[in-house]
Steps between C-alpha positions, in 0.01 A plus 500: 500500500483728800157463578458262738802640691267858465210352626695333816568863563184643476318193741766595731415876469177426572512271804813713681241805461225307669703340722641786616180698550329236693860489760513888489094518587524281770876551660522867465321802675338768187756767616824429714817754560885468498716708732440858286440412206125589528171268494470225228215313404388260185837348510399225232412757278936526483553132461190474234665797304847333462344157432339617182744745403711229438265307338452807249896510498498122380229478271622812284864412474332117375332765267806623399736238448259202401437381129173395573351843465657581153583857535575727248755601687729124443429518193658816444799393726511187268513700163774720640768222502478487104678817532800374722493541916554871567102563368391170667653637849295863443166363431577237768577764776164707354341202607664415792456838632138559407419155701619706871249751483207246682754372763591872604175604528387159711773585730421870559104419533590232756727733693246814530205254610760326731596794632151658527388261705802428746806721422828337429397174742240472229782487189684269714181250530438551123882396420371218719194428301641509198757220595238295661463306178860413516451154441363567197697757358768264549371211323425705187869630518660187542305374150732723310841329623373172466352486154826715386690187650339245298547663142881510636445160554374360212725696318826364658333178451472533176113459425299529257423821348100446567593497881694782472184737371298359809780578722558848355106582526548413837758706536340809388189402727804473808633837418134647524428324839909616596390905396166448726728416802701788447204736462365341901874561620524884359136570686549369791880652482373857437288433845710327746756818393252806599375305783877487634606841370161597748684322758804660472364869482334436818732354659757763422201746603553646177175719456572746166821553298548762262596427164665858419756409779825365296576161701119434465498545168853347424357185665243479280673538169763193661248290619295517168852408346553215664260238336655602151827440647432186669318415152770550294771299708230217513481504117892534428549180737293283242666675233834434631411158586347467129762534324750310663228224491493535087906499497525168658164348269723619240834379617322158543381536163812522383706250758334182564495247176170360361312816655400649183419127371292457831737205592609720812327574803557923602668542860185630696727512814712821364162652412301455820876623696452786309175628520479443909826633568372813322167471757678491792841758414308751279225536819705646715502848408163584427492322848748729602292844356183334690632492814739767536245768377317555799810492730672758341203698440379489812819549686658782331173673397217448787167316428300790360773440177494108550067507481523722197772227367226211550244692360707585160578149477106370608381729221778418262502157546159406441506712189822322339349140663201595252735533216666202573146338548431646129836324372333180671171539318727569189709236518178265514442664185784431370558157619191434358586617129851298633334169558210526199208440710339770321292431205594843363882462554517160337428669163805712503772270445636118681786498740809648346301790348564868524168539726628201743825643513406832611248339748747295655701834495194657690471247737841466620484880574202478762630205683734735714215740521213264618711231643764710741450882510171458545411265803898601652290909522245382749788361739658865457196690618425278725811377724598905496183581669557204748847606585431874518190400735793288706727718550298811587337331781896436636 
């Protein structure tokens, strides 16, 4: 199902890499400098290193999270929801987590060759290479939201159950393509961040710091607390919002005539009120923690505590963005036993069975994962960088 999508991705690979070679061959001199940063040559070497570690970031989290390759590992996921949810969700996050491994290893080959060639500049131009397939990236993310759309409509339309299985395979094919965006975000994330954090420390002529000092060390233990705390107010939001979403489905259950009988239509209104007045309220204090970090940081404990801050949360953040990248690649998994597009999973039980249940269990636990903590971690790593960079030059 995601092939053609794949393929788009790899052509454009390909002809960004030679496209970009021919520009850099003909526009730029072999070896250049930048104020005092030193000399730097073989700058496409940067963007050619970015380009394809996202490529390899793509392909294995398709590897991961697509049926077509018929891992062992789904199949165990699949067997574990005979036994109820709680051993679906351990094999699931065994899975998840063993599917990060590639990505990290992408990211740190692509920032020592980056760096190699042309210091930080040269992590900054791989960021920049990696997002140079944008368009594409974008177009395999948006498959995800749009085939999930039309199995919720042609269920609310009440079709026939032999749409419904095309719809759901296209689901699970949209939350494959949706995990692949997520993997391009978290690279080029991890890269914009170090390039920035570069910025800062040079711009706060910040040349060693010494991590037995207590405020250095202090604001490393904080900053590398803040993604889990960001993470975790992310997640309760969509809890929060959850369950006041399932009191009114069942109050409507249970209010409006004929609903049971399907001779009522449900009030979407109250349902859509509630889920984006929880987007917009719940927001503001993670907001809040984003934003007021560096200030007070920086303010009450100089820069030297502030760059150890960034770099805590840099480090910590990509790590937990991984884990939350796992719970995406899980939650395919799941989704997958969820929707029955595996051959495997159809043999262990219909809809209403004891496996489905626990799958739909499993499911509903990684949407907060993949879905908000995950892509809502790049914006903290990022925008605290960019202030801290702001304010330190005022």
């Amino acid at each position: 199902m995601c092939y053609p999508l794949l393929r788009q991705l790899t052509v454009s690979t390909t002809l960004m890499t030679v496209g970009i070679g021919i520009i850099s061959w003909i526009a730029l001199p072999s070896s250049f400098t930048i104020f005092n940063f030193g000399e730097h040559k073989q700058l496409f070497f940067c963007v050619a290193i970015g380009l394809w570690a996202g490529l390899v970031i793509g392909f294995v989290t398709e590897y991961y999270t697509s049926n077509a390759y018929r891992l062992e590992n789904f199949n165990y996921v699949a067997d574990s929801c005979q036994t109820g949810a709680a051993t679906s969700v351990i094999f699931g996050l065994a899975l998840g987590y063993k599917s990060v491994i590639i990505p990290i290893f992408a990211t740190a080959v692509s920032i020592f060759v980056s760096f190699s060639f042309a210091a930080m500049y040269g992590i900054a131009v791989a960021a920049l290479g990696m997002l140079s397939t944008i368009a594409t990236g974008l177009a395999i993310d948006a498959y995800g939201p749009i085939s999930d759309n039309a199995g919720g409509i042609a269920e609310m339309a009440s079709m026939s159950h032999r749409i419904r299985e095309r719809t759901d395979a296209l689901d699970a094919a949209g939350n494959t393509t949706a995990a692949i965006g997520k993997g391009f975000d978290f690279g080029s994330a991890a890269l914009v961040s170090l390039a920035l954090f570069g910025a800062f420390v040079s711009r706060a002529a910040i040349s060693t710091v010494d991590v037995r000092t207590p405020k250095v060390f202090i604001g490393l233990i904080v900053g590398a607390m803040l993604p889990y705390r960001f993470s975790a107010m992310t997640m309760k939001s969509v809890g929060s919002a959850t369950l006041e979403m399932v009191e009114e489905v069942c109050r409507q259950f249970n209010s409006i005539p004929g609903f049971m009988e399907g001779n009522a239509m449900p009030n979407y209104a109250t349902c859509v009120k509630i889920s984006t007045d929880a987007s917009i309220k719940d927001m503001i204090p993670p907001g809040a923690l984003v934003l007021l970090t560096p200030l007070i940081v920086g303010t009450f404990f100089g820069v030297e505590t502030l760059a150890c801050v960034l770099a805590g949360a840099l480090v910590s953040g990509v790590q937990v963005c991984e884990k939350l990248l796992s719970a995406s690649n899980t939650g395919v998994a799941w989704i997958s036993k969820e929707a029955g597009t595996l051959e495997h999973a159809r043999t262990l039980g219909p809809k209403g069975s004891t496996a489905y249940k626990a799958a739909f269990i499993d499911d509903t636990i990684g949407d907060p994962f993949k879905d908000t903590s995950r892509p809502s971690l790049n914006i903290l790593i990022k925008l605290m960088a960019v202030e801290s960079l702001f304010f330190v030059a005022h």
